[in-house]
mmCIF file of the N, C-alpha and C atoms, coordinates in Angstrom:
data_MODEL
# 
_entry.id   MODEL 
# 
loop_
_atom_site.group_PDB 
_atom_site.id 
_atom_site.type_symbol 
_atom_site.label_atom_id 
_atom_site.label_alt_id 
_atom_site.label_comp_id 
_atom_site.label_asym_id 
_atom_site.label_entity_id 
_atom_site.label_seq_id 
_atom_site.pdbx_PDB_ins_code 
_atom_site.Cartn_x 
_atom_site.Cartn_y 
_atom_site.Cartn_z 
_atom_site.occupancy 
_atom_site.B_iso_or_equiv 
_atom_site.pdbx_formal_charge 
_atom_site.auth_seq_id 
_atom_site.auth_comp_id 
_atom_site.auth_asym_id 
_atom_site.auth_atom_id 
_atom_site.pdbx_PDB_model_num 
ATOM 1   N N  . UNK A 1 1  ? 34.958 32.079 -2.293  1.00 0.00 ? 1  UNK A N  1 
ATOM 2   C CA . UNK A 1 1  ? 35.220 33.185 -1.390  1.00 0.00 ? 1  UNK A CA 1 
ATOM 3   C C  . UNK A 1 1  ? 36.457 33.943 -1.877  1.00 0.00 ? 1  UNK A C  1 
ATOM 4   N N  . UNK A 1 2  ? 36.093 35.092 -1.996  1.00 0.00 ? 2  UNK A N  1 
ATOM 5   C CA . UNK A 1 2  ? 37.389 35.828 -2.293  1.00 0.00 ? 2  UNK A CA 1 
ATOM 6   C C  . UNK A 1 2  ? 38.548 36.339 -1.104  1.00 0.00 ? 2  UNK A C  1 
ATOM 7   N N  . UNK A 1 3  ? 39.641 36.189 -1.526  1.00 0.00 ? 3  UNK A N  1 
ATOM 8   C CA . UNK A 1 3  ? 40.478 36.578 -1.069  1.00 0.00 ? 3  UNK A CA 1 
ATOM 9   C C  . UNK A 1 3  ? 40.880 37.928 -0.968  1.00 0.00 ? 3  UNK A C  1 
ATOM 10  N N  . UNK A 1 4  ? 41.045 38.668 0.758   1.00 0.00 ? 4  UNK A N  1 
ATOM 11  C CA . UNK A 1 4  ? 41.608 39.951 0.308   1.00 0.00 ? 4  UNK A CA 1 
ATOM 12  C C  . UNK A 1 4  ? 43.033 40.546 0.780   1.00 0.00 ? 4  UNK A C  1 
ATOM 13  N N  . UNK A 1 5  ? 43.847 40.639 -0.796  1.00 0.00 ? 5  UNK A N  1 
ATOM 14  C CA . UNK A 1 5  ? 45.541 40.960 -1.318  1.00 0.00 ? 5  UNK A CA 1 
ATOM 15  C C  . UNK A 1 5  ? 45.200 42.393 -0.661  1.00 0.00 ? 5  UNK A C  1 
ATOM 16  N N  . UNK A 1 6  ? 46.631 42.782 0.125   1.00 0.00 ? 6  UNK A N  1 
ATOM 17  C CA . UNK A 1 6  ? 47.458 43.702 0.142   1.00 0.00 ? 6  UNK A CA 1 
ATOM 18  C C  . UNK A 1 6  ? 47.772 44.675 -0.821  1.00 0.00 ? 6  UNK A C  1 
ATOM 19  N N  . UNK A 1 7  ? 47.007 46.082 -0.256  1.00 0.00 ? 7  UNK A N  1 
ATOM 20  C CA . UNK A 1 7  ? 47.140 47.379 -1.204  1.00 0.00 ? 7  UNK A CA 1 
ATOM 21  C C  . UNK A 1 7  ? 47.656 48.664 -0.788  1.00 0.00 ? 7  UNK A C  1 
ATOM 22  N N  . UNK A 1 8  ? 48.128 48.802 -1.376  1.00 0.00 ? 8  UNK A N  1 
ATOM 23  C CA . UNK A 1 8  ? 48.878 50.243 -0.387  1.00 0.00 ? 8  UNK A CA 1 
ATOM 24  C C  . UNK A 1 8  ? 47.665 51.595 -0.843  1.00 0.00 ? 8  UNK A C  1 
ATOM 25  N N  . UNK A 1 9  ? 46.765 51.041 -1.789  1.00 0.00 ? 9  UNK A N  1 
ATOM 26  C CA . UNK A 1 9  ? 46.109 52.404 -2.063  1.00 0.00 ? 9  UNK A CA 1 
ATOM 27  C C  . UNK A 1 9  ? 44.694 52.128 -1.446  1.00 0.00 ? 9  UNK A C  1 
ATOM 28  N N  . UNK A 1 10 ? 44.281 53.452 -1.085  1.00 0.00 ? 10 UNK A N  1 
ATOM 29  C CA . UNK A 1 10 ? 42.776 53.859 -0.758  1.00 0.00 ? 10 UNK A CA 1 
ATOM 30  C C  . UNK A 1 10 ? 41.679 53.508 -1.710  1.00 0.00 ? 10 UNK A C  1 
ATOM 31  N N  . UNK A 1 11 ? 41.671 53.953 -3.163  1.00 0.00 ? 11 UNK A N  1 
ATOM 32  C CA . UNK A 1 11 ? 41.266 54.029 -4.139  1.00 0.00 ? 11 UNK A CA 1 
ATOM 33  C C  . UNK A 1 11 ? 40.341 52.773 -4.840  1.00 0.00 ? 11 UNK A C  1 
ATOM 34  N N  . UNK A 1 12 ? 39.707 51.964 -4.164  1.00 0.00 ? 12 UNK A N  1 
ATOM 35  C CA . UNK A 1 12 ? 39.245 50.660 -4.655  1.00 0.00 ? 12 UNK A CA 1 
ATOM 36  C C  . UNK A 1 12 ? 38.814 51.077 -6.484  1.00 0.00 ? 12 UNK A C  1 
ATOM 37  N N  . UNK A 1 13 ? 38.337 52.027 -7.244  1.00 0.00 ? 13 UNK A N  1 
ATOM 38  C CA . UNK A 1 13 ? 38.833 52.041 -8.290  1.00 0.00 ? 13 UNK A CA 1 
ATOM 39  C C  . UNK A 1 13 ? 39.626 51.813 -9.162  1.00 0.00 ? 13 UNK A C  1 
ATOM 40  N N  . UNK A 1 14 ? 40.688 52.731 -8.480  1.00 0.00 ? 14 UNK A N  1 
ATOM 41  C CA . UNK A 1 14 ? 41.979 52.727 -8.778  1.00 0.00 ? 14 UNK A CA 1 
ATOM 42  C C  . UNK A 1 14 ? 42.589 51.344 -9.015  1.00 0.00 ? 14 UNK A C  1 
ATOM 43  N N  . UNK A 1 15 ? 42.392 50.743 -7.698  1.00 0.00 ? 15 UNK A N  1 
ATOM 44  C CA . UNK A 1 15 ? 43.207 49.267 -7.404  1.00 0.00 ? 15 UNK A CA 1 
ATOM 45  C C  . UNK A 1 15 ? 42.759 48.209 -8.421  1.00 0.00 ? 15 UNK A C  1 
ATOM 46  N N  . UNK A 1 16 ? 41.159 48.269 -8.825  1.00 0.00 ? 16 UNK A N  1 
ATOM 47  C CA . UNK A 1 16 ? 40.954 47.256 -9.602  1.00 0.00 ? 16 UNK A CA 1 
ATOM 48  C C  . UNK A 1 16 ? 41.321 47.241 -11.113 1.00 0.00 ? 16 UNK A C  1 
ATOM 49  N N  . UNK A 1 17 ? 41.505 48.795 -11.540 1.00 0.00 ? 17 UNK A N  1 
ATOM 50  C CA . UNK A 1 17 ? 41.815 49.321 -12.396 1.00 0.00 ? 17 UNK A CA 1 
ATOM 51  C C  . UNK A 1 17 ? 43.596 48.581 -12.515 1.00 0.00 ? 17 UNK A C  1 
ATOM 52  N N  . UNK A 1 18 ? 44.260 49.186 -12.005 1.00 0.00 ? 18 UNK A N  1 
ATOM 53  C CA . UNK A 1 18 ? 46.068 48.717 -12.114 1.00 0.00 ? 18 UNK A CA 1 
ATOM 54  C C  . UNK A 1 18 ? 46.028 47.060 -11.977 1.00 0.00 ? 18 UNK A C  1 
ATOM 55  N N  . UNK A 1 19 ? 45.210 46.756 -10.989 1.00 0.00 ? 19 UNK A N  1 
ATOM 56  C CA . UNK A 1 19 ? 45.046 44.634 -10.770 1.00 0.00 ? 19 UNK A CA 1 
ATOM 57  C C  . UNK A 1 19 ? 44.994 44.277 -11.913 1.00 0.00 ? 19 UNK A C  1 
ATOM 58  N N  . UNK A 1 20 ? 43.763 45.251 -12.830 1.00 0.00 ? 20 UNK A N  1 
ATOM 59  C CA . UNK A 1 20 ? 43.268 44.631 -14.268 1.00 0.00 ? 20 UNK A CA 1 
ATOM 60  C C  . UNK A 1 20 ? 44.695 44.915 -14.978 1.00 0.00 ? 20 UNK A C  1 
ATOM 61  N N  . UNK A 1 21 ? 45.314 45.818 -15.004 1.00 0.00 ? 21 UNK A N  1 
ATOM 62  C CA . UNK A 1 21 ? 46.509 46.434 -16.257 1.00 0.00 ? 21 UNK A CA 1 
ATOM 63  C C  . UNK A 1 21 ? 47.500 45.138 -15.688 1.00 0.00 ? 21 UNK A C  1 
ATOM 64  N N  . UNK A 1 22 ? 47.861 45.171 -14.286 1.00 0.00 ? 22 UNK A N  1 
ATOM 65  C CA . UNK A 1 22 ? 48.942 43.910 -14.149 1.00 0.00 ? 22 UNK A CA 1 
ATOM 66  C C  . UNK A 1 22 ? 49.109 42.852 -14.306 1.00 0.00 ? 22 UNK A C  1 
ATOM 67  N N  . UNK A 1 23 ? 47.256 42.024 -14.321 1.00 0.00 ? 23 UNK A N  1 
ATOM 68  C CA . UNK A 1 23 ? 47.270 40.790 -14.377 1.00 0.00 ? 23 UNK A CA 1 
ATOM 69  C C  . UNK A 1 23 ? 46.941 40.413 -16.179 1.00 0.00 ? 23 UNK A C  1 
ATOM 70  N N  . UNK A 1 24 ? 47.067 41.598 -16.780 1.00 0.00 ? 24 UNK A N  1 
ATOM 71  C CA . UNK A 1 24 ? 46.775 41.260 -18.357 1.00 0.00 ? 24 UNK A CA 1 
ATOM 72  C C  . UNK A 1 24 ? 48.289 41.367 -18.716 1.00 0.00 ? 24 UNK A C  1 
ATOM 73  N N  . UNK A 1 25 ? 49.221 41.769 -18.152 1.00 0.00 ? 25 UNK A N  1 
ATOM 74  C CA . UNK A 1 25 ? 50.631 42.078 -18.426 1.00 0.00 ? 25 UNK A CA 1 
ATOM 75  C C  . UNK A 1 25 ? 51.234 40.582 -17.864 1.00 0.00 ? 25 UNK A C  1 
ATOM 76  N N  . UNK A 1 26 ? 51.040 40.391 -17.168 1.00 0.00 ? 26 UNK A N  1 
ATOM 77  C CA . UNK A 1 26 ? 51.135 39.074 -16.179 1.00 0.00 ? 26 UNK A CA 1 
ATOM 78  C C  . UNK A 1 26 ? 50.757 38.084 -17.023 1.00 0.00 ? 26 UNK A C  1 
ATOM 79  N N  . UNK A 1 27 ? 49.679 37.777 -17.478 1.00 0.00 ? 27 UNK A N  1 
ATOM 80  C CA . UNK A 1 27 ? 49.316 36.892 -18.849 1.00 0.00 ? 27 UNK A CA 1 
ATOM 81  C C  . UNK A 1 27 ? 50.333 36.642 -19.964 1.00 0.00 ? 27 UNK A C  1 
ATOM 82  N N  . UNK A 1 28 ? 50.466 37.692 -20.439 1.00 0.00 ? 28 UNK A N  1 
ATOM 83  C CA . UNK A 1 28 ? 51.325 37.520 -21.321 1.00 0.00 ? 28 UNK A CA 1 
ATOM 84  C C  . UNK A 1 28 ? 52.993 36.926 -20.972 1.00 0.00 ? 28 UNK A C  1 
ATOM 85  N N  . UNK A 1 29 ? 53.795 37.757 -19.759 1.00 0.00 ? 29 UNK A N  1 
ATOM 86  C CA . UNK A 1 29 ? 54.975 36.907 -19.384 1.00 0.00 ? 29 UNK A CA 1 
ATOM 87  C C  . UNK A 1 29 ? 54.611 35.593 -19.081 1.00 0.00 ? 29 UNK A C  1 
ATOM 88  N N  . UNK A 1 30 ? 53.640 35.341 -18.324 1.00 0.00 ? 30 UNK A N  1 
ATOM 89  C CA . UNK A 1 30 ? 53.751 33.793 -17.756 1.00 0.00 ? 30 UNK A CA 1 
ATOM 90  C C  . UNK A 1 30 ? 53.904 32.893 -19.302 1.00 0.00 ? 30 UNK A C  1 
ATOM 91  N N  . UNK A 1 31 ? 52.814 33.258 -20.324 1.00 0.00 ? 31 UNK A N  1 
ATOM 92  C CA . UNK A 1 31 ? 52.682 32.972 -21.648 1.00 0.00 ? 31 UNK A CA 1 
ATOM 93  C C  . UNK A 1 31 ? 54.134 32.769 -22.177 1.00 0.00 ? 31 UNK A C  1 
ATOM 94  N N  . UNK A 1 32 ? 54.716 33.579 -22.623 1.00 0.00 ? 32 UNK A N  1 
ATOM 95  C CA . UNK A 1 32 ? 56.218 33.467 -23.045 1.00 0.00 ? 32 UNK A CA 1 
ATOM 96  C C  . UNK A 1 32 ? 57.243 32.683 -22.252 1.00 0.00 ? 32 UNK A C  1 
ATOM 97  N N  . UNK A 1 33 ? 57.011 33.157 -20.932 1.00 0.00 ? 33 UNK A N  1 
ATOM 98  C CA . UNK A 1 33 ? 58.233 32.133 -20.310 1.00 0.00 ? 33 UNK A CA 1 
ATOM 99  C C  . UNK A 1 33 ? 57.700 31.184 -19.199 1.00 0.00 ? 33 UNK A C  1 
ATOM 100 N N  . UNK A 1 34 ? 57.133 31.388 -18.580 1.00 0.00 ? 34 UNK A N  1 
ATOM 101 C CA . UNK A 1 34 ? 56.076 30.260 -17.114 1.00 0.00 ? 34 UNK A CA 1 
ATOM 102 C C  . UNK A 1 34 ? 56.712 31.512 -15.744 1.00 0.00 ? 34 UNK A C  1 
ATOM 103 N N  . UNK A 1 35 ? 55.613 30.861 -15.219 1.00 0.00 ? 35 UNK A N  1 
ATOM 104 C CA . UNK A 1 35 ? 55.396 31.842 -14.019 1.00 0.00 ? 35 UNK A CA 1 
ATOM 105 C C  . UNK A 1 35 ? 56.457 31.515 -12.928 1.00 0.00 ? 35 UNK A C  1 
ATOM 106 N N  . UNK A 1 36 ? 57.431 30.497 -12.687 1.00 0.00 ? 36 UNK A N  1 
ATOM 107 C CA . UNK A 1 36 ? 58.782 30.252 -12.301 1.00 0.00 ? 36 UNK A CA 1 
ATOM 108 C C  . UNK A 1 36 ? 59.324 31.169 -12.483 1.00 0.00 ? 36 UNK A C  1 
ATOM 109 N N  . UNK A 1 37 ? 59.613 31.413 -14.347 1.00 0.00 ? 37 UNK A N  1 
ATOM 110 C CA . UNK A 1 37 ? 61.021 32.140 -14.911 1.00 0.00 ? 37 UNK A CA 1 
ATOM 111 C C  . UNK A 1 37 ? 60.349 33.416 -14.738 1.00 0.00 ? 37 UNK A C  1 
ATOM 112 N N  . UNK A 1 38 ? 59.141 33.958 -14.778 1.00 0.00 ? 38 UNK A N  1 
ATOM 113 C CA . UNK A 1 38 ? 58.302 35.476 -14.986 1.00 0.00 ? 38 UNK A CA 1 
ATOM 114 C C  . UNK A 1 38 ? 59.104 36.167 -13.578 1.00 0.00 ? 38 UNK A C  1 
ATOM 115 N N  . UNK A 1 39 ? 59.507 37.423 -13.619 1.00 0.00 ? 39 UNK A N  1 
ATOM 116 C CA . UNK A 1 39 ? 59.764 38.200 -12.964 1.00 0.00 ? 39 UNK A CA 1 
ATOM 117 C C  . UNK A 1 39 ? 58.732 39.687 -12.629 1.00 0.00 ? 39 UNK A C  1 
ATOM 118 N N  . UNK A 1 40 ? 58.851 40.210 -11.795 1.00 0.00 ? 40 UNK A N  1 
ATOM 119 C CA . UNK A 1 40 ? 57.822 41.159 -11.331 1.00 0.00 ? 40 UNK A CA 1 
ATOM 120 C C  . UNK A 1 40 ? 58.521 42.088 -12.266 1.00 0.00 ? 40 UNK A C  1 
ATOM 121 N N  . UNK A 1 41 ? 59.494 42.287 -12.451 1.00 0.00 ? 41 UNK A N  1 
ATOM 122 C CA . UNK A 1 41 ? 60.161 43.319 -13.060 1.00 0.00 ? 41 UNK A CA 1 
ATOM 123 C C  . UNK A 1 41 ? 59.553 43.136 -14.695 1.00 0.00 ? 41 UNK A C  1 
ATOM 124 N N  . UNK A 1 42 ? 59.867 42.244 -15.347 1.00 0.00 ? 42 UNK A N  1 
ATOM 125 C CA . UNK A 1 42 ? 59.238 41.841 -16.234 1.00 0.00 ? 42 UNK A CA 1 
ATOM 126 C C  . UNK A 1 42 ? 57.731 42.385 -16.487 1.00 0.00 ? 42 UNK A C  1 
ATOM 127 N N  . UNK A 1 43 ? 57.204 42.066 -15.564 1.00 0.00 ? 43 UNK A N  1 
ATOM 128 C CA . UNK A 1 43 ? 55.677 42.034 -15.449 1.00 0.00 ? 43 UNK A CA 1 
ATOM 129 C C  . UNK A 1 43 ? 55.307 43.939 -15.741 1.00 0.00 ? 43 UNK A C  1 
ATOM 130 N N  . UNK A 1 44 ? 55.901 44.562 -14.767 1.00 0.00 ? 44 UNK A N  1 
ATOM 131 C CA . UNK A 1 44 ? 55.846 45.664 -14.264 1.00 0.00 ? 44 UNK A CA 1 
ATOM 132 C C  . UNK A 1 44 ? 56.378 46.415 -16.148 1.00 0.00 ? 44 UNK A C  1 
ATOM 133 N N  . UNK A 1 45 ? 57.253 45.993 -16.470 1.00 0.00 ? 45 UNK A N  1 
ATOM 134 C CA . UNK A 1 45 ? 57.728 46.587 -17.505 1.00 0.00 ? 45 UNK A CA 1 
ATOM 135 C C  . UNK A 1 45 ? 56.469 46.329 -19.027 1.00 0.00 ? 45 UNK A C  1 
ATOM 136 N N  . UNK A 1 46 ? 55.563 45.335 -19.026 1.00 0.00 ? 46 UNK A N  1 
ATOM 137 C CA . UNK A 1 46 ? 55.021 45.273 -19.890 1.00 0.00 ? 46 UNK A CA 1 
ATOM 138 C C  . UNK A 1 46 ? 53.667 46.349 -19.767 1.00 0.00 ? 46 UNK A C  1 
ATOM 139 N N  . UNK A 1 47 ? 53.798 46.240 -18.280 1.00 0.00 ? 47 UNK A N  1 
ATOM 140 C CA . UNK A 1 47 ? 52.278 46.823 -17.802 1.00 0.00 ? 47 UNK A CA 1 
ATOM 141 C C  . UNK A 1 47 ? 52.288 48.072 -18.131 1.00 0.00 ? 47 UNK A C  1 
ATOM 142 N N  . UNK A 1 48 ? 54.077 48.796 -18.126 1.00 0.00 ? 48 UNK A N  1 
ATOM 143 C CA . UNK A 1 48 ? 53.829 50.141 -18.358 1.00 0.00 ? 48 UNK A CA 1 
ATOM 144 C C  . UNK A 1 48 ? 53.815 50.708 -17.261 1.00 0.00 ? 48 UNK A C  1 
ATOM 145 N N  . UNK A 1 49 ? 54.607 49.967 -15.808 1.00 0.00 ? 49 UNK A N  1 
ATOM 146 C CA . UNK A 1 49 ? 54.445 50.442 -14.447 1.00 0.00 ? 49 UNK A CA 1 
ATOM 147 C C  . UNK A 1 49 ? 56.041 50.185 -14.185 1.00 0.00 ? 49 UNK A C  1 
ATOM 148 N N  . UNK A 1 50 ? 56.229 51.181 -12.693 1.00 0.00 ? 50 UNK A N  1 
ATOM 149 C CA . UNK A 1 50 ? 57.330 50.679 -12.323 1.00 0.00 ? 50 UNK A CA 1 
ATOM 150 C C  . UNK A 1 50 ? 56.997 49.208 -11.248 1.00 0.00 ? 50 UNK A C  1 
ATOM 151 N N  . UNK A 1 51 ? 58.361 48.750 -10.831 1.00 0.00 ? 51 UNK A N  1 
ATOM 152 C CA . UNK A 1 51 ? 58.181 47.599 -9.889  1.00 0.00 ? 51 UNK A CA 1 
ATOM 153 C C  . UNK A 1 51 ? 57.564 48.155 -8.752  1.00 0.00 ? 51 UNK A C  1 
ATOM 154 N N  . UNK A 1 52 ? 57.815 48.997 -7.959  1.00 0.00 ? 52 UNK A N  1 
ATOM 155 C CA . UNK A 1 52 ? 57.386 50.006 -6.958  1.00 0.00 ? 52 UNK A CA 1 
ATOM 156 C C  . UNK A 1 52 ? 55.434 50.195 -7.233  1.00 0.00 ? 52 UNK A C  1 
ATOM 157 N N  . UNK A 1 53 ? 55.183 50.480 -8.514  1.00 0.00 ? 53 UNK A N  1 
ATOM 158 C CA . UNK A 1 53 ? 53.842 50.409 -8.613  1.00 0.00 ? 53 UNK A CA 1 
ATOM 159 C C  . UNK A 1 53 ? 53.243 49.513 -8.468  1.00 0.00 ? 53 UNK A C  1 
ATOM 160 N N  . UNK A 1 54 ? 53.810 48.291 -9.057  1.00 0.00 ? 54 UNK A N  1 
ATOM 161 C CA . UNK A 1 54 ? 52.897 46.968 -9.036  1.00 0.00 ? 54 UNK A CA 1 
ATOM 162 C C  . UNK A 1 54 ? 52.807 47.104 -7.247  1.00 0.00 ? 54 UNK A C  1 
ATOM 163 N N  . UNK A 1 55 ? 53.946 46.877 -7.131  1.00 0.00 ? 55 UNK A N  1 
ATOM 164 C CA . UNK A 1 55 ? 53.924 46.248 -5.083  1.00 0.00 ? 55 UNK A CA 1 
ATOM 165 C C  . UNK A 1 55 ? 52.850 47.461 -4.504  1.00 0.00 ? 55 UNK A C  1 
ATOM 166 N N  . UNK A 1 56 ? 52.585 48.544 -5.197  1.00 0.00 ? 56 UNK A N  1 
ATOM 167 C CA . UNK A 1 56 ? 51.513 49.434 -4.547  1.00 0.00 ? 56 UNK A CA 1 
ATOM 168 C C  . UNK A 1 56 ? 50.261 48.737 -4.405  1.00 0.00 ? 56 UNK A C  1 
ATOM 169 N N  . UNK A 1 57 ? 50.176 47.909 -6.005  1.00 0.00 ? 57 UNK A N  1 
ATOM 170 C CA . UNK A 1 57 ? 48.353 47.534 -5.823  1.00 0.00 ? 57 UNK A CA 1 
ATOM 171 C C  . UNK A 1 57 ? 47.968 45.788 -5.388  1.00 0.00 ? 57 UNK A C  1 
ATOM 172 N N  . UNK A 1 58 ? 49.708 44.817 -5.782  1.00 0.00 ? 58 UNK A N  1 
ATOM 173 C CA . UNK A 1 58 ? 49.738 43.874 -5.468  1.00 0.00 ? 58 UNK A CA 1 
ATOM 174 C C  . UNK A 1 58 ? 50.546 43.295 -4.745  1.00 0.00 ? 58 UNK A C  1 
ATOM 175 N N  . UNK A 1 59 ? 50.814 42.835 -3.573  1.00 0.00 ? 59 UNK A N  1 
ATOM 176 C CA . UNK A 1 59 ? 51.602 42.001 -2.923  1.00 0.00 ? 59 UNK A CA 1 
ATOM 177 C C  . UNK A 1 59 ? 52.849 41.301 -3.178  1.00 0.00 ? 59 UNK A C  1 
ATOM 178 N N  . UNK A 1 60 ? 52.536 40.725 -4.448  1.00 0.00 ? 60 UNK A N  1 
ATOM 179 C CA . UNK A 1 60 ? 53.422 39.424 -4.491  1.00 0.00 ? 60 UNK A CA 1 
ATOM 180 C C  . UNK A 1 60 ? 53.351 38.791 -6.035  1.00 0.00 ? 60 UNK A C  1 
ATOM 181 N N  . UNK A 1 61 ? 54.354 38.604 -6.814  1.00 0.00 ? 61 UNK A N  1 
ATOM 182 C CA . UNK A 1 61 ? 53.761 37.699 -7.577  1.00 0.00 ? 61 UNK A CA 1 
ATOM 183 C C  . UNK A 1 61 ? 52.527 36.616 -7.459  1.00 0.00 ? 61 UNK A C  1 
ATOM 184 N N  . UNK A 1 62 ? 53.091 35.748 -6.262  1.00 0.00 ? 62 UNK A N  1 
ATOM 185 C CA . UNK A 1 62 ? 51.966 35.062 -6.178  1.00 0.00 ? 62 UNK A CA 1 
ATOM 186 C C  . UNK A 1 62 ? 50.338 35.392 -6.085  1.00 0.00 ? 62 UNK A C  1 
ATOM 187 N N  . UNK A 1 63 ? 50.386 36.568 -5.342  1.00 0.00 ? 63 UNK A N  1 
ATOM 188 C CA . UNK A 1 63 ? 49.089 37.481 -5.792  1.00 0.00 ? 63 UNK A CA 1 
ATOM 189 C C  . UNK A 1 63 ? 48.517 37.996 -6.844  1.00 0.00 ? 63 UNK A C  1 
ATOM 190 N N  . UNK A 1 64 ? 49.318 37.969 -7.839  1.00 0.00 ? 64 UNK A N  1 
ATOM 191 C CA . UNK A 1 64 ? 48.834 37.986 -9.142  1.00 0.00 ? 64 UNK A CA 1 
ATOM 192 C C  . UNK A 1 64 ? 48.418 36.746 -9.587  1.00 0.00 ? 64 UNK A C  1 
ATOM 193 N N  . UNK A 1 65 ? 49.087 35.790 -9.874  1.00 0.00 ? 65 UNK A N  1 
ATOM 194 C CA . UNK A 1 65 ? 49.411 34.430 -9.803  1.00 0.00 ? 65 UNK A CA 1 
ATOM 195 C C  . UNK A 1 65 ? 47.520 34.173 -9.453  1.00 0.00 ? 65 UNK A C  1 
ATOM 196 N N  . UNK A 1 66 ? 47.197 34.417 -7.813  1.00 0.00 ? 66 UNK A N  1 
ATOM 197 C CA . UNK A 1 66 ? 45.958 34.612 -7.260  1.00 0.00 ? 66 UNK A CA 1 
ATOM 198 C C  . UNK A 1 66 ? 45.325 35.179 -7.974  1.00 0.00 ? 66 UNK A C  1 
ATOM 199 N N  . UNK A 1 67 ? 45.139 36.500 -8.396  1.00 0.00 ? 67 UNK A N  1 
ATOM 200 C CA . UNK A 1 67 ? 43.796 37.176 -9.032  1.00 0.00 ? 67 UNK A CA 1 
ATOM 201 C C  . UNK A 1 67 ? 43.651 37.021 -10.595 1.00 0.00 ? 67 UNK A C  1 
ATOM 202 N N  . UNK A 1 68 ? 44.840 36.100 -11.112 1.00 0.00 ? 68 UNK A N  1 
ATOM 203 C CA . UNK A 1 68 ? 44.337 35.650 -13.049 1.00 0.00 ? 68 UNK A CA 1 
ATOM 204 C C  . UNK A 1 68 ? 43.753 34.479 -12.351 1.00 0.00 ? 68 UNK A C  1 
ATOM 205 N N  . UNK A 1 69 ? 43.715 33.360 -11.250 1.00 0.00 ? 69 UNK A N  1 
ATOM 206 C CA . UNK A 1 69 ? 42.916 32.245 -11.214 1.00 0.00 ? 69 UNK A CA 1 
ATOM 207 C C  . UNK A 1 69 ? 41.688 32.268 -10.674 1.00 0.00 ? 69 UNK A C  1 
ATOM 208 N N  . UNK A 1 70 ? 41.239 33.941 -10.002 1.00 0.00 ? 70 UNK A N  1 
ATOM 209 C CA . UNK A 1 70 ? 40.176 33.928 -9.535  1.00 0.00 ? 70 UNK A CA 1 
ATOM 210 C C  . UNK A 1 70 ? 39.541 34.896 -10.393 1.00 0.00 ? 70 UNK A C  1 
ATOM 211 N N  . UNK A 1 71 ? 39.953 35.269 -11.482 1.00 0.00 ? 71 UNK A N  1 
ATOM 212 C CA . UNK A 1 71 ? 39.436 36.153 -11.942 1.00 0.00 ? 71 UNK A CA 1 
ATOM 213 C C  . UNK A 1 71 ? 38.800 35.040 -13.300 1.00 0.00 ? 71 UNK A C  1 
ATOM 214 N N  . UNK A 1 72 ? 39.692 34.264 -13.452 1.00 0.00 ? 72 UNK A N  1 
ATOM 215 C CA . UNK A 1 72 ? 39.802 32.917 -14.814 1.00 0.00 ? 72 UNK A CA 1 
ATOM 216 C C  . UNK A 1 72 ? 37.994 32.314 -14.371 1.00 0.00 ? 72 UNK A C  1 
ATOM 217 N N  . UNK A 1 73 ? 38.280 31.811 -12.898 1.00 0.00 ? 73 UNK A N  1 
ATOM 218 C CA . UNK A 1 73 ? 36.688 31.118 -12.305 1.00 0.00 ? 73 UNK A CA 1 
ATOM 219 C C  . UNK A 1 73 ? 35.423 32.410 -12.783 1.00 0.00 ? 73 UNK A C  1 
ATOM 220 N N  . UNK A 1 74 ? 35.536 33.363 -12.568 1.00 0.00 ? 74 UNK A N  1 
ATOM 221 C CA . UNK A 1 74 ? 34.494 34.507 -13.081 1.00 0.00 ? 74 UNK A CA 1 
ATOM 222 C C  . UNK A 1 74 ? 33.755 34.531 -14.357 1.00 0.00 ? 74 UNK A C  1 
ATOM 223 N N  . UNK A 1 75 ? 34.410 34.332 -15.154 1.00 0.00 ? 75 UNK A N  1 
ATOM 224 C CA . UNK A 1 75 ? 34.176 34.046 -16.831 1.00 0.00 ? 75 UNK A CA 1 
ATOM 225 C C  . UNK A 1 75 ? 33.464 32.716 -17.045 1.00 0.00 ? 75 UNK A C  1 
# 
């Protein structure tokens, strides 16, 4: 059952679109340092977003955290 994260946008395009850009940016920090030391800021900076953007399409770290493990079960 999927879970449904906190979005500030209308755009269900849109949203899955930036989820996809954050949680592939998100991959990579957790990769380099673990998802403890990973910062949103971090995250936000690889994605090519501000911090302000991410919190537009995602909640929380941990919500990311959420959609690479439910997205991981998909594959």
């Amino acid at each position: 059952m999927a879970v449904q994260l906190r979005t500030l946008s209308k755009d269900d395009r849109l949203v899955e679109e930036r989820r996809k850009t954050i949680m592939e940016a998100a991959i990579r920090v957790f990769a380099e340092k673990n998802y403890a030391e990973a910062t949103v800021q971090e995250i936000a900076e690889v994605a090519g977003m501000t911090v302000g953007n991410v919190y537009r399409y995602i909640g929380s770290k941990q919500d990311i955290l959420h959609l690479i493990c439910q997205d991981s079960r998909r594959a």
